[in-house]
KOLSEGU-986856 format. One record per residue (C-alpha): residue number from 1; residue in three letters; x, y, z. Coordinates in nm, 2 decimals. Each point is the difference from the previous one (the first is absolute). Example, Ala and Ser with C-alpha at 12.3 -4.5 7.8 and 13.67 -1.06 7.14 Angstrom:
BEGIN
<pt pos="1" code="ALA" c1="1.23" c2="-0.45" c3="0.78"/>
<pt pos="2" code="SER" c1="0.14" c2="0.34" c3="-0.07"/>
// end
This chain:
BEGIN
<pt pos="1" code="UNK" c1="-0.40" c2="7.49" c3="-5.01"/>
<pt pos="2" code="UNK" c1="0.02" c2="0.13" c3="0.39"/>
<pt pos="3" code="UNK" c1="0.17" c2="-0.31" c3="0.06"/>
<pt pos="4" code="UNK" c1="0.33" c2="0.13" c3="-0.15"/>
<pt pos="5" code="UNK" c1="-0.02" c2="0.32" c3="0.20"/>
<pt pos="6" code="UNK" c1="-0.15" c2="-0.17" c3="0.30"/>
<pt pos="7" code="UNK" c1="0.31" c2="0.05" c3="0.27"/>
<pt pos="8" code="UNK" c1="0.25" c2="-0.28" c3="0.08"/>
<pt pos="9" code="UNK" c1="-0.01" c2="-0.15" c3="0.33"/>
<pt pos="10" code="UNK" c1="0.27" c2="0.02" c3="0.22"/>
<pt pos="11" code="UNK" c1="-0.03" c2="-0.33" c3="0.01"/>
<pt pos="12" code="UNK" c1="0.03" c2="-0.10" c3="-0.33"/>
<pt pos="13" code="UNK" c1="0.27" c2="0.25" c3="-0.04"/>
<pt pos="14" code="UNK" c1="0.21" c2="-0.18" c3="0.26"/>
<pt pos="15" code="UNK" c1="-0.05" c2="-0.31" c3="-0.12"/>
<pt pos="16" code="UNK" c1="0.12" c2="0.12" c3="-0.36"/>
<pt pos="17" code="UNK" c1="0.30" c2="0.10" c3="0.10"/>
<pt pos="18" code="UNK" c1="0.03" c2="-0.28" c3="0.19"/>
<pt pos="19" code="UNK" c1="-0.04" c2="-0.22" c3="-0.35"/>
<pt pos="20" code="UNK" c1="0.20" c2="0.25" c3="-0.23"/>
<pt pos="21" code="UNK" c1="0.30" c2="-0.05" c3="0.28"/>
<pt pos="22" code="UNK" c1="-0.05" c2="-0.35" c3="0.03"/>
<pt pos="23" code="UNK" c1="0.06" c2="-0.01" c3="-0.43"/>
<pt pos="24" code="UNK" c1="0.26" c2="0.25" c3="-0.03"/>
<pt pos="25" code="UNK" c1="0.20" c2="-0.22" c3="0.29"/>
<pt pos="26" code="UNK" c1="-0.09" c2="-0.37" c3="-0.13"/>
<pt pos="27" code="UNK" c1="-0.13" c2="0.09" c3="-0.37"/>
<pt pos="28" code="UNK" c1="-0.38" c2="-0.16" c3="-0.14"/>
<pt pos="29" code="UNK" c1="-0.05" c2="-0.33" c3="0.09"/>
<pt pos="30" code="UNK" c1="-0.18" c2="-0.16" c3="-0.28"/>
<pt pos="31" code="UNK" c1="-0.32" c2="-0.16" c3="0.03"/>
<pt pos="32" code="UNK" c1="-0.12" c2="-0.34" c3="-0.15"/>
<pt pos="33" code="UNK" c1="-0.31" c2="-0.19" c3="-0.02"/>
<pt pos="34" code="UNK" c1="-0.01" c2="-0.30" c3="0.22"/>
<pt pos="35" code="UNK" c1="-0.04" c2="-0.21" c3="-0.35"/>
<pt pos="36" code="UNK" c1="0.34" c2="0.18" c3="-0.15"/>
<pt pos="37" code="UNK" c1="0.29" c2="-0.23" c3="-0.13"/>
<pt pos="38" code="UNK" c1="0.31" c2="0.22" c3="-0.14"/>
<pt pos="39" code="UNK" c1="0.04" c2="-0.11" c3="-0.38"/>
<pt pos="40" code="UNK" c1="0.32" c2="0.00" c3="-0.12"/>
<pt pos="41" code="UNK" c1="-0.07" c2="-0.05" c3="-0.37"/>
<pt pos="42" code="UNK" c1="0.09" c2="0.21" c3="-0.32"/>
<pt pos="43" code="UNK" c1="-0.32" c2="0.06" c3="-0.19"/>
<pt pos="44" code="UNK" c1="0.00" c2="0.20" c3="-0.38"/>
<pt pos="45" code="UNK" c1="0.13" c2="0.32" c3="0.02"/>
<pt pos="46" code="UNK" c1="-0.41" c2="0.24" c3="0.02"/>
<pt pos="47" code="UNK" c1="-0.08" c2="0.14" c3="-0.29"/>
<pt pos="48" code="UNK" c1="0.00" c2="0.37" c3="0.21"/>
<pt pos="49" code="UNK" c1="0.39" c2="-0.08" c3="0.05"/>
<pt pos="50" code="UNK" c1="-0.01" c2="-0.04" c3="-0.41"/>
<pt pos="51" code="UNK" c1="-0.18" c2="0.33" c3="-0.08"/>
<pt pos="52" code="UNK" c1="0.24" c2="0.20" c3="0.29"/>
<pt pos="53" code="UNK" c1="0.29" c2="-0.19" c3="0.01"/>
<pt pos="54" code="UNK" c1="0.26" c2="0.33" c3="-0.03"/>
<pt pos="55" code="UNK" c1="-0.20" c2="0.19" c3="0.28"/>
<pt pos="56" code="UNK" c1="-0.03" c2="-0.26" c3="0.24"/>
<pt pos="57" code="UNK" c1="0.38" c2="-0.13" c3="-0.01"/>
<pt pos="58" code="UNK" c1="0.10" c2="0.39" c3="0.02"/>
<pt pos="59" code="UNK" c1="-0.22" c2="0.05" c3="0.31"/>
<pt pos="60" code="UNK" c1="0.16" c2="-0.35" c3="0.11"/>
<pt pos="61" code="UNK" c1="0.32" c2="0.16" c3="-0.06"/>
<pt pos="62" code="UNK" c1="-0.07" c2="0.36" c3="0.18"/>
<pt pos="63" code="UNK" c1="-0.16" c2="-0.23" c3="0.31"/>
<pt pos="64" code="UNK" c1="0.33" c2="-0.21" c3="0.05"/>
<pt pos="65" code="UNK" c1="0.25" c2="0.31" c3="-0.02"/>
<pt pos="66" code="UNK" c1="-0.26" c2="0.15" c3="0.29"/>
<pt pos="67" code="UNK" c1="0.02" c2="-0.36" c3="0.16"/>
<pt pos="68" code="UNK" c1="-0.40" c2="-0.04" c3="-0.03"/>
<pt pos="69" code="UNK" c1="0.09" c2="-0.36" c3="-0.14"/>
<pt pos="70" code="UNK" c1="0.26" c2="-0.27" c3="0.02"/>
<pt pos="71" code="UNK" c1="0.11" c2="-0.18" c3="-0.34"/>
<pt pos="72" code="UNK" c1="0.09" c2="-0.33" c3="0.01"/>
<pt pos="73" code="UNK" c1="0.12" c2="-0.22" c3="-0.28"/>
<pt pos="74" code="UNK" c1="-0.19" c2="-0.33" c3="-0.08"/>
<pt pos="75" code="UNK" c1="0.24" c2="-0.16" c3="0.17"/>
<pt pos="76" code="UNK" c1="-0.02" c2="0.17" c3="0.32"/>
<pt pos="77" code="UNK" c1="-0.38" c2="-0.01" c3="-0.05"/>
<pt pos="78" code="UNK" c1="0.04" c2="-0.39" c3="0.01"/>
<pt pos="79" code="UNK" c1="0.16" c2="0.03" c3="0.39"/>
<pt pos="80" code="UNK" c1="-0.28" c2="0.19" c3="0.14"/>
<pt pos="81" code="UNK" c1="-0.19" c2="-0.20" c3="0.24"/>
<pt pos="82" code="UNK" c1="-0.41" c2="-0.01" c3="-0.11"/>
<pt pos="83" code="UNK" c1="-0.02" c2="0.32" c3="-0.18"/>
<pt pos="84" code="UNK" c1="-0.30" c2="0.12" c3="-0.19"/>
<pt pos="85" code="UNK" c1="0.07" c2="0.10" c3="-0.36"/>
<pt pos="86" code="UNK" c1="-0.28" c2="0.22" c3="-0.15"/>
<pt pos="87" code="UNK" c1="0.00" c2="0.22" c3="-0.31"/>
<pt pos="88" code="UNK" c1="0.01" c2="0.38" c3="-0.04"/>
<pt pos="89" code="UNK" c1="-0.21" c2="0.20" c3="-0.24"/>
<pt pos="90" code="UNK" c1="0.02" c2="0.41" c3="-0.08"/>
<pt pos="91" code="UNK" c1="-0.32" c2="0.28" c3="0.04"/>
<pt pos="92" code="UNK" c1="0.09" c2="0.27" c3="-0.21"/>
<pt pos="93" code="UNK" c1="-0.12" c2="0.37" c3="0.15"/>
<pt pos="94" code="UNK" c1="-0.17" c2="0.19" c3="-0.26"/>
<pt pos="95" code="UNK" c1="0.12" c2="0.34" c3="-0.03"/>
<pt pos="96" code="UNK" c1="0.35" c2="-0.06" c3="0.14"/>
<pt pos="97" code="UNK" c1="0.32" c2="-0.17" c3="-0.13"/>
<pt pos="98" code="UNK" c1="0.01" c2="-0.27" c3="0.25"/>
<pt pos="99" code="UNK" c1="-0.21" c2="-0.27" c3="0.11"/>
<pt pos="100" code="UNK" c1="0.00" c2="-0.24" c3="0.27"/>
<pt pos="101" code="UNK" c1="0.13" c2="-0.33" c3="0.08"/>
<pt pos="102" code="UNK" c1="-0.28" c2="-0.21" c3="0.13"/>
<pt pos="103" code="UNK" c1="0.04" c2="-0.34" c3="0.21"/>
<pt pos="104" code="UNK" c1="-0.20" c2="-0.27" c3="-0.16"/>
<pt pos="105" code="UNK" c1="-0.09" c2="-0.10" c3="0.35"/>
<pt pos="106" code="UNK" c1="-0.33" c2="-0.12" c3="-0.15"/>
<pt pos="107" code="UNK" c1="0.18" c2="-0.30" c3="-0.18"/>
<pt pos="108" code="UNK" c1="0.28" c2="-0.27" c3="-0.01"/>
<pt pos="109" code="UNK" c1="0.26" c2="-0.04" c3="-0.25"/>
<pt pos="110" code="UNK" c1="-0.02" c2="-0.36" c3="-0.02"/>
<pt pos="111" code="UNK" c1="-0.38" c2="-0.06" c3="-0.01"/>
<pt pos="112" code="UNK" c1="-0.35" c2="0.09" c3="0.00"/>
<pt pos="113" code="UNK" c1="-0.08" c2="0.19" c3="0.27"/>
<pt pos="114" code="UNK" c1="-0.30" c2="-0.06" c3="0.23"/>
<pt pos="115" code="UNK" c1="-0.36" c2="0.22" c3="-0.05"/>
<pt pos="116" code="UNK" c1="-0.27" c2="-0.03" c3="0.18"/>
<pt pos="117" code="UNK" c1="-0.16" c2="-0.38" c3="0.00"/>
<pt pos="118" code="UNK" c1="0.27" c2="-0.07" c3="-0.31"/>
<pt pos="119" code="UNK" c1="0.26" c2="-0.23" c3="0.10"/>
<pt pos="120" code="UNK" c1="0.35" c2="0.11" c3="-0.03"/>
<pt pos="121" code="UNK" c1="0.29" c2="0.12" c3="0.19"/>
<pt pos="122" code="UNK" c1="-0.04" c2="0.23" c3="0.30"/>
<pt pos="123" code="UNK" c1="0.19" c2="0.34" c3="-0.06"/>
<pt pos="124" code="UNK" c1="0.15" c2="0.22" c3="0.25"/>
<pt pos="125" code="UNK" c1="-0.33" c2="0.24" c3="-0.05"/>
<pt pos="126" code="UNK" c1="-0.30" c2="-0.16" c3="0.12"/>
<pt pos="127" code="UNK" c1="-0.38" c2="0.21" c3="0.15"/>
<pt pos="128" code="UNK" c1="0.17" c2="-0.22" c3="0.34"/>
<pt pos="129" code="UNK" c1="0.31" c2="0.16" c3="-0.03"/>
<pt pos="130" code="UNK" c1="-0.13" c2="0.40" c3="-0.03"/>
<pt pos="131" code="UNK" c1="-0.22" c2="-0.09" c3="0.28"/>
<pt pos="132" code="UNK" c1="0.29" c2="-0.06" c3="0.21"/>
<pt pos="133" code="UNK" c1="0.19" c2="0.31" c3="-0.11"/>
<pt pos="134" code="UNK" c1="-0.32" c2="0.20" c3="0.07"/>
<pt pos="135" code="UNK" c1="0.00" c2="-0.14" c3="0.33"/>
<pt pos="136" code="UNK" c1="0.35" c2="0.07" c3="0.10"/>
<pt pos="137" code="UNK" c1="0.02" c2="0.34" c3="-0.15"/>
<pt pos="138" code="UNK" c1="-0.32" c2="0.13" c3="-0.04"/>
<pt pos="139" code="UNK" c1="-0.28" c2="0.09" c3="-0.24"/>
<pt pos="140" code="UNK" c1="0.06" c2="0.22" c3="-0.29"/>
<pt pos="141" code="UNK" c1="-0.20" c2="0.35" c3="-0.01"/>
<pt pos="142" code="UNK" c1="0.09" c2="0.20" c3="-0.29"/>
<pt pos="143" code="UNK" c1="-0.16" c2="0.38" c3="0.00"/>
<pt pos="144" code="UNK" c1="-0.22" c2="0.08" c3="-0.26"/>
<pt pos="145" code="UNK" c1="-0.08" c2="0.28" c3="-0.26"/>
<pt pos="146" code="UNK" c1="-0.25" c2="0.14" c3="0.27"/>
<pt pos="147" code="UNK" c1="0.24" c2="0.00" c3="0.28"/>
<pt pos="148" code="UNK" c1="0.25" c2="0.17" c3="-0.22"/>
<pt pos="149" code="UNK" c1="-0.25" c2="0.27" c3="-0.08"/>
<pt pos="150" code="UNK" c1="-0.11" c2="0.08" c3="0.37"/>
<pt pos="151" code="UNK" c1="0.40" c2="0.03" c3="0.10"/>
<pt pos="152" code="UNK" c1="-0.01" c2="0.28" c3="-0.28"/>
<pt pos="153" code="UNK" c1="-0.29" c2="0.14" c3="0.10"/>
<pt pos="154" code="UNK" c1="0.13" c2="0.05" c3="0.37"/>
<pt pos="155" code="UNK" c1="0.29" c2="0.14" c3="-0.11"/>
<pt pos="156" code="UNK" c1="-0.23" c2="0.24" c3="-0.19"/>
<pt pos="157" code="UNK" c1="-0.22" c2="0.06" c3="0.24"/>
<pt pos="158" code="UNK" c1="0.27" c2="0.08" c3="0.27"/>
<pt pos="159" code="UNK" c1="0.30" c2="0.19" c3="-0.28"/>
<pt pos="160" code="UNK" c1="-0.20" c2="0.15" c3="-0.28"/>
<pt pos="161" code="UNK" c1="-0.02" c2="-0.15" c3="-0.32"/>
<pt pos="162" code="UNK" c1="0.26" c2="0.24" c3="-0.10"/>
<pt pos="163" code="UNK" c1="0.25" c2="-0.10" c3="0.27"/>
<pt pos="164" code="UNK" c1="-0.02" c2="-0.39" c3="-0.01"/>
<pt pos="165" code="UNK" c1="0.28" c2="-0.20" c3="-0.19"/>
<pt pos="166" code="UNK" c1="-0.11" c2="-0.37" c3="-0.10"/>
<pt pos="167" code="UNK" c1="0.33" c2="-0.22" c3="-0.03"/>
<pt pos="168" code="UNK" c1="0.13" c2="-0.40" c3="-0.01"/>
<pt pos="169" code="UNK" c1="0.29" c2="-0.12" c3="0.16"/>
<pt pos="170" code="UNK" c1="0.09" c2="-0.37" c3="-0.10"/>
<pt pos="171" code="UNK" c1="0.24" c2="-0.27" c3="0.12"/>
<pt pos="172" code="UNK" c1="0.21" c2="-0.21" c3="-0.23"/>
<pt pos="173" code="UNK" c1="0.01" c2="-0.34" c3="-0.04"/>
<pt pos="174" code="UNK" c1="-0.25" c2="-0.06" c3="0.26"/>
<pt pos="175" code="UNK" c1="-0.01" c2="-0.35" c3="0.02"/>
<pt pos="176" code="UNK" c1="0.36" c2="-0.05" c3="-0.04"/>
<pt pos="177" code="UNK" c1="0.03" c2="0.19" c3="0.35"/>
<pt pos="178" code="UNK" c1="-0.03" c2="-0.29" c3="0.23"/>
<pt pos="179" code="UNK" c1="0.18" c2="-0.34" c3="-0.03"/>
<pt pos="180" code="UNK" c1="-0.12" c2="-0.35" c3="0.00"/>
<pt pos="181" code="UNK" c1="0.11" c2="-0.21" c3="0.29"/>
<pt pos="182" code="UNK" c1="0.32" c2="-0.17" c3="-0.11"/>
<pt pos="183" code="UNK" c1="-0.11" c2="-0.36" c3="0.09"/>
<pt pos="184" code="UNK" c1="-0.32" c2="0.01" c3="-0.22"/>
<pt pos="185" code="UNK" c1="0.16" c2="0.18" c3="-0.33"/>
<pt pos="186" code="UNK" c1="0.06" c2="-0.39" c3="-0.15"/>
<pt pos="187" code="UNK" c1="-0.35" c2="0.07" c3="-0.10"/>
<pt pos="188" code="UNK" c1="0.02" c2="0.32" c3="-0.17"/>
<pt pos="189" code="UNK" c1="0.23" c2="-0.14" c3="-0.29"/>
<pt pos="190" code="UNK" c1="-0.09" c2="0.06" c3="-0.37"/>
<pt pos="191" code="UNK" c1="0.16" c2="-0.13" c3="-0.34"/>
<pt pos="192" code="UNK" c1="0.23" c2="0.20" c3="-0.19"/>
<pt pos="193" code="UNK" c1="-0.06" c2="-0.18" c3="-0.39"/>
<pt pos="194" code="UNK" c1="0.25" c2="0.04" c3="-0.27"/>
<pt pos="195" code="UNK" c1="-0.09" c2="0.02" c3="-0.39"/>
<pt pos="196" code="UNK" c1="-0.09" c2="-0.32" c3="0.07"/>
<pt pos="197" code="UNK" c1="-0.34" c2="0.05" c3="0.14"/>
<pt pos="198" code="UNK" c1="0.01" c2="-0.33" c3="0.18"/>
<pt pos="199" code="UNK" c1="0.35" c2="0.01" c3="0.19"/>
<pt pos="200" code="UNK" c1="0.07" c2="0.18" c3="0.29"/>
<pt pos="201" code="UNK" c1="0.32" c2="0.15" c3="0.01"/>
<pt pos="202" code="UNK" c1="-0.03" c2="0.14" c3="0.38"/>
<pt pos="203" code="UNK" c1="-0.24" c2="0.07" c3="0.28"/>
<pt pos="204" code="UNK" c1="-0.09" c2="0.31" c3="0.16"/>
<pt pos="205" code="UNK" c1="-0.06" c2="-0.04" c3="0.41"/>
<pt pos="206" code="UNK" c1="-0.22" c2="0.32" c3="0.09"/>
<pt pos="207" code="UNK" c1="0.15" c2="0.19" c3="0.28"/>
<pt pos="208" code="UNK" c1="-0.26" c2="0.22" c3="0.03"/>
<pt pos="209" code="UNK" c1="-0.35" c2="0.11" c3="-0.07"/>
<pt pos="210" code="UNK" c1="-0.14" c2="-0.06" c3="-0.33"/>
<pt pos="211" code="UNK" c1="-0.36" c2="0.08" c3="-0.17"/>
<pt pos="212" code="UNK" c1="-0.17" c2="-0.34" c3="-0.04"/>
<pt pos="213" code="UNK" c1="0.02" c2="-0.16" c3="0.37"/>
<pt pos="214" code="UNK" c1="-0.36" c2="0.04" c3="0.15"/>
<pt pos="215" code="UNK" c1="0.14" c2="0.08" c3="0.34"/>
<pt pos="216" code="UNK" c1="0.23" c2="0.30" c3="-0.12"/>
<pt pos="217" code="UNK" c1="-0.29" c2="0.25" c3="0.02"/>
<pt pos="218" code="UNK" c1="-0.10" c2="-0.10" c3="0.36"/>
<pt pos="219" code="UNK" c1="0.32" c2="0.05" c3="0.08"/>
<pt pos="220" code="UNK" c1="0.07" c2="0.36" c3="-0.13"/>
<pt pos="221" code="UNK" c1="-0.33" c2="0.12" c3="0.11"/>
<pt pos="222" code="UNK" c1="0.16" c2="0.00" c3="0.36"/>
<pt pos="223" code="UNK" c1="0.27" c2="0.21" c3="-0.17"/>
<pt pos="224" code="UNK" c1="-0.29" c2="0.24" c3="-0.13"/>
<pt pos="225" code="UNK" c1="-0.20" c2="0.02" c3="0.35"/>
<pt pos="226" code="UNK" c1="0.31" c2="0.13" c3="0.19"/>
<pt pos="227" code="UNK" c1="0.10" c2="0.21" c3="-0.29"/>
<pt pos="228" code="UNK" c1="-0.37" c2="0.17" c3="0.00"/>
<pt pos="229" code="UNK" c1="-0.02" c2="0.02" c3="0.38"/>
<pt pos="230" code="UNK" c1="0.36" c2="0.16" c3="0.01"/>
<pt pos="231" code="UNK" c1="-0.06" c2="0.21" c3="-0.29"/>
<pt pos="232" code="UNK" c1="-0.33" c2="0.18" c3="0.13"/>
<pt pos="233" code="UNK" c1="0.13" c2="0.05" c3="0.28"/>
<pt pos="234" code="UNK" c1="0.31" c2="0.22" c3="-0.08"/>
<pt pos="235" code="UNK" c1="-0.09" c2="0.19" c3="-0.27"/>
<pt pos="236" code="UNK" c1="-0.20" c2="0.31" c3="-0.02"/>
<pt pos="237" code="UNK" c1="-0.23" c2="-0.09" c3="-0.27"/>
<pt pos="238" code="UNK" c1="-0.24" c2="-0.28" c3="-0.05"/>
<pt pos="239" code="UNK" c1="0.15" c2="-0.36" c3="-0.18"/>
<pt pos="240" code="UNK" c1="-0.17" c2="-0.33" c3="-0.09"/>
<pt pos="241" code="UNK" c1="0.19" c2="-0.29" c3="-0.14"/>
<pt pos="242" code="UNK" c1="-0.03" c2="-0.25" c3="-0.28"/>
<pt pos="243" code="UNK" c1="0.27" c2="-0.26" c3="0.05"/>
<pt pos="244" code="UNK" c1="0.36" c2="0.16" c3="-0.07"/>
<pt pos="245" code="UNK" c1="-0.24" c2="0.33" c3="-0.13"/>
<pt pos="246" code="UNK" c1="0.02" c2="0.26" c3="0.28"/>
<pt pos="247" code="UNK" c1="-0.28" c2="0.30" c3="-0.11"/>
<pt pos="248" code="UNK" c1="-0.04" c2="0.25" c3="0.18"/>
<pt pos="249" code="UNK" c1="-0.13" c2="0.36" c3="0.02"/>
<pt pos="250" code="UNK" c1="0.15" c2="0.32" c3="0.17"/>
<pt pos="251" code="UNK" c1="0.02" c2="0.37" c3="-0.03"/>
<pt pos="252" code="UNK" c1="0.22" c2="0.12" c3="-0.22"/>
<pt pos="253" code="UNK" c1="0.24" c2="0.18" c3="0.24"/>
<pt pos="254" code="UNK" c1="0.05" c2="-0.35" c3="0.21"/>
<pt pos="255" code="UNK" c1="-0.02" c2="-0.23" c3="-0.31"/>
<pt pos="256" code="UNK" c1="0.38" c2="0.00" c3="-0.01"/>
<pt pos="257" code="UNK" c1="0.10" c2="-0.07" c3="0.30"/>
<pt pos="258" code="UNK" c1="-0.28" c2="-0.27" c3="0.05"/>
<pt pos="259" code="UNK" c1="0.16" c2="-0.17" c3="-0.30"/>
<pt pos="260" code="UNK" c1="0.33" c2="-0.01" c3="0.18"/>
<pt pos="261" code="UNK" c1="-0.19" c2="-0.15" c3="0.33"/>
<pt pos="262" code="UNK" c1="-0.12" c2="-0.27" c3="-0.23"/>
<pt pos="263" code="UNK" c1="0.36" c2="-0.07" c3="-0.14"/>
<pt pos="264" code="UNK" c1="0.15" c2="-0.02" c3="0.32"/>
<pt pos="265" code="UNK" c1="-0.28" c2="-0.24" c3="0.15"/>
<pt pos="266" code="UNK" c1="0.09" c2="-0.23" c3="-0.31"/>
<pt pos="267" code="UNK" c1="0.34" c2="-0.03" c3="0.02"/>
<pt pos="268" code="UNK" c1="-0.02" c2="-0.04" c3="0.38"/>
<pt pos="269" code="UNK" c1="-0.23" c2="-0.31" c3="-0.07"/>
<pt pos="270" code="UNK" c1="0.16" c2="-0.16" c3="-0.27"/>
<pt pos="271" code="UNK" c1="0.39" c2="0.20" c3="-0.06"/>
<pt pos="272" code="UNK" c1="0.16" c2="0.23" c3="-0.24"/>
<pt pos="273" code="UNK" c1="-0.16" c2="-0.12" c3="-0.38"/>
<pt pos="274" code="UNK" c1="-0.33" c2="-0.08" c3="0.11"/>
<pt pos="275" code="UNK" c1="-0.17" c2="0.36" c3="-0.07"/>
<pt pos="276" code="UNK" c1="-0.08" c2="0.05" c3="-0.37"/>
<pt pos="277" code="UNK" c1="0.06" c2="0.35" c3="-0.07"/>
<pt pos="278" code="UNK" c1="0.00" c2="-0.05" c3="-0.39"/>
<pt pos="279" code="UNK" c1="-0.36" c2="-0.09" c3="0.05"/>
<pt pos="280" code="UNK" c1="-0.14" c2="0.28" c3="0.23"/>
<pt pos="281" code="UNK" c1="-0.30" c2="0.17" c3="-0.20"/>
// end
């Protein structure tokens, strides 16, 4: 639990900006295993694009119009050199209208996919592959319940239990905030079916983050170091942060304007859109 409120090094801090400039300027590159071979083959449309198939072409739709993805007819598909054609499945969030689009990362459309000792084919997510992102960019130290609690409890301790204001800022579309490196998005490409089930009428080319690579955590957990560091250290109050979650505690005659610190530090990151003010609890 102290880990997550242990102070960054300057250091590390450095060298995350370091890496989130080096993305913003060049995009992800995307990892493979050293066994990886791109498969171009059209498997069955998954029986997860069956069961969702309205929210997940309307989320398709909504991610071309904000030019998160590319569409490309089968045709066009057919001209891209080695690409890597994977299927796309749907988590639905409990409690809320919309769900998620999730990257079946874990899986090729054309085969069995490699696990464990079980032969197969070797998918762009691999134990080899989250290795190497964890190397690049960092391990992954989420706070916990505890940590949460003792923020609180210093806000308490130094306000008045009367005086403190507990509030969440969040970011939206978090992973859809950086880009993939142009030359490696052949193999982020996903089928589109029709009512066919087994024909795919066009390809999706991911442009940019997505849930389902194992690498896309690493990555935004740079993006969550400089925003903590940056965060605690303009506001007034006391924050902690859970991904794209910014908590945070203040007294309630600063709480305001700390909320418009955190704003502005988001949008100076990551531009006009990126702060979700319909979510702020």
């Amino acid at each position: 639990g102290d880990r997550a409120l242990a102070p960054v090094s300057e250091r590390r801090f450095l060298k995350d900006i370091e890496l989130l400039s080096e993305v913003a300027e060049n995009g992800v590159p995307i990892m493979v295993d050293l066994t990886f071979q791109p498969i171009r083959k059209r498997g069955r449309q998954p029986q997860q694009y069956v069961m969702y198939e309205d929210a997940i072409n309307a989320h398709n739709w909504s991610n071309a119009v904000a030019d998160h993805i590319l569409v490309l007819s089968a045709e066009a598909y057919a001209t891209v050199k080695n690409p890597h054609l994977m299927g796309l499945g749907f988590a639905p969030m409990y409690g809320k209208e919309k769900g998620r689009i999730t990257a079946n990362c874990s899986g090729v459309a054309g085969g069995r996919a490699q696990r464990g000792d079980k032969p197969g084919l070797v998918p762009l997510n691999t134990p080899n592959v989250a290795m190497k992102g964890a190397i690049k960019y960092g391990a992954i130290r989420h706070p916990t319940i505890e940590d949460v609690a003792v923020m609180v409890d210093t806000a308490i301790n130094e306000y008045g239990i009367d005086n403190v204001v507990i509030f969440k800022e969040d970011l939206r579309g978090f992973f859809q905030l950086v880009n993939f490196d142009p030359k490696f998005v052949h193999l982020m490409t996903f089928a589109y079916y029709s009512d066919d089930k087994e024909l795919v009428d066009a390809v999706l080319v991911c442009l940019a983050g997505n849930f389902g690579w194992t690498v896309m955590p690493f990555i935004m957990e740079v993006a969550t170091r400089i925003l903590r560091v940056t965060v605690q250290g303009s506001i007034s109050g006391y924050s902690l942060q859970y991904c794209d979650d910014i908590m945070a505690a203040a007294h309630r005659g600063a709480w305001k304007e700390d909320q418009a610190t955190i704003k502005r530090i988001v949008e100076d990151l990551f531009g006009p859109g990126a702060y979700a003010a319909d979510k702020s609890e």
